[in-house]
C-alpha positions, 0 to 999 in steps of 0.5 A: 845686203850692205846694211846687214852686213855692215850691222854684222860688223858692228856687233862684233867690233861691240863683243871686242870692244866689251871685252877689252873694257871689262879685262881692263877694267880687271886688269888694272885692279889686279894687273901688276900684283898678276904679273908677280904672282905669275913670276913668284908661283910658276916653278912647277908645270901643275902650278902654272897649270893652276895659274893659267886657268885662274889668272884667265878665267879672270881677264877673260882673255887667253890671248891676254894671258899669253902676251903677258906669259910670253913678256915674262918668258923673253924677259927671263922671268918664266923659263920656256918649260914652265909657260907650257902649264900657264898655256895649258890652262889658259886654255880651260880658262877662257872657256869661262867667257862661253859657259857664262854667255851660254845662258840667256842674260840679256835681262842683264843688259839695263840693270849692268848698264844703269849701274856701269856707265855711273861708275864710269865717270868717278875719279875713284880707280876701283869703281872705275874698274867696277864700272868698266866691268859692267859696262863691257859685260852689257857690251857683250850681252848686247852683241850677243843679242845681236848676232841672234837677231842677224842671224837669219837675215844672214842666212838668206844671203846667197853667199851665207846660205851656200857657206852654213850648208857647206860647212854642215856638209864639210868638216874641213870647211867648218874647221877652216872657217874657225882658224880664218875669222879667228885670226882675223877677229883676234878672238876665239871667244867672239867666234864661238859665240856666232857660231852659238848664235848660229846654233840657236837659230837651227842653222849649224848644227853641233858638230860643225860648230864644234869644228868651228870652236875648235878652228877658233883655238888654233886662229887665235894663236896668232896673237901670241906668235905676233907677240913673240917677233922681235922676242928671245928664243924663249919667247918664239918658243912659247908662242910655237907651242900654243900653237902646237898644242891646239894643232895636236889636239884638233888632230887628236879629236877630229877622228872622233868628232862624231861620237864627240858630238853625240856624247856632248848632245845628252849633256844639255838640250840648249844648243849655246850650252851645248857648244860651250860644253863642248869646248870646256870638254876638249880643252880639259881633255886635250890639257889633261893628255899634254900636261904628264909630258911636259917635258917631252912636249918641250924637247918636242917643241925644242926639236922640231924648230931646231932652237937649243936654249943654254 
């Protein structure tokens, strides 16, 4: 039990780990001219919206993306109504990672790794990021390899077993379990991409890893609420609101989580496409309802934790 867990363990820290080397490795080619545009182009909640999904489906990150948003916003850069499109979008952008780890890459593993590690060692700053990018990648894809081949030596844990039949059983459970490993993981993308795992060895079925998905968005708004401590009103104020928008729209979909599941069932027969289906549908649904009322939603927001801004 130990080893397996211990193995468990180590292929998650590998999918972080490859995620941080391939965003930073991103990040430092484009980093500061992002931070710019971010400050340049966002006056207009559509804008911001574009920007979110864009400057995110790039870093890979919609936890990144919001530290840097909520860092414009409490130094002045950004006021707090037009972080609400980049938020908006960062949260389709991220769905990037999941469509992309949907399909089975691992073919991919030797070839990135025999090119990244190279490039690694070069002095010249954008092969260095090259390098960073592969070598993340093939992190990624191997911890993904991983979770598959953990996956039923898991679930003949006692402890495992009773979780999987509880949270195919219960939807508060699977919900719940998404907004606990998230926060402690520190990513919705690794969550959901276990619960794939899970999925493909026919031990979750799609809607209780859609509630895990969507436990997953709401668990890692912690990175930006943490983010926000010690920031200006503005910068609580954003943080509050990501969590407001992925709160509303779980609550929003869970009434209809069934027929959800049903409908996203006839758009793939891979169960990995499946959930990453899912998760790119209620990001854009729930964005698309929140963006008209924009606005509203910041009063709302303004209101409800009782912060005026002058």
């Amino acid at each position: 039990m130990n080893h397996i867990l211990s193995m468990f363990a180590i292929y998650i820290a590998l999918f972080l780990f490859g995620m941080t080397v391939m965003r930073q490795g991103l990040l430092h080619i484009q980093g500061e001219r992002m931070k710019k545009w971010l400050h340049n182009t966002i006056n207009h909640p559509l804008k911001g919206f574009g920007v979110g999904i864009i400057v995110t489906a790039i870093l890979q990150s919609s936890s990144a993306v919001m530290i840097i948003t909520i860092g414009l916003v409490s130094a002045g850069f950004i006021y707090f109504r037009h972080s609400i499109g980049i938020i908006l979008g960062a949260n389709i952008g991220t769905v990037v990672t999941l469509e992309i780890l949907a399909f089975d890459l691992t073919w991919l593993i030797f070839p990135f790794l025999i090119l990244g590690v190279p490039l690694l060692f070069t002095k010249k700053q954008v092969l260095f990021c090259i390098g960073c990018f592969f070598f993340g990648f093939s992190c990624i894809l191997i911890a993904m390899h991983g979770f598959e081949t953990l996956a039923y030596p898991l679930s003949s844990l006692t402890i495992v077993y009773e979780w999987l039949l509880s949270t195919n059983e219960y939807n508060i459970v699977a919900l719940s379990a998404g907004v606990i490993l998230s926060a402690i993981i520190q990513s919705s993308s690794a969550v959901t991409a276990i619960a794939m795992s899970f999925m493909n060895e026919n031990l979750l079925i799609l809607t209780s890893s859609i509630l895990i998905m969507l436990g997953a968005n709401l668990g890692t708004c912690v990175t930006a609420w943490l983010a926000s401590l010690g920031g200006s009103k503005e910068a609580k104020l954003t943080a509050y609101t990501h969590i407001w928008v992925n709160l509303i729209g779980i609550v929003l979909f869970l009434p209809f989580i069934s027929l959800f599941s049903a409908v996203i069932e006839g758009l793939a027969i891979s169960p990995s496409q499946q959930l990453a289906h899912a998760a790119l549908a209620f990001n854009v649904i729930s964005s698309t309802i929140f963006l008209p009322f924009i606005n509203h939603f910041a009063v709302f927001v303004q209101w409800i934790h009782k912060t005026s801004i002058d």
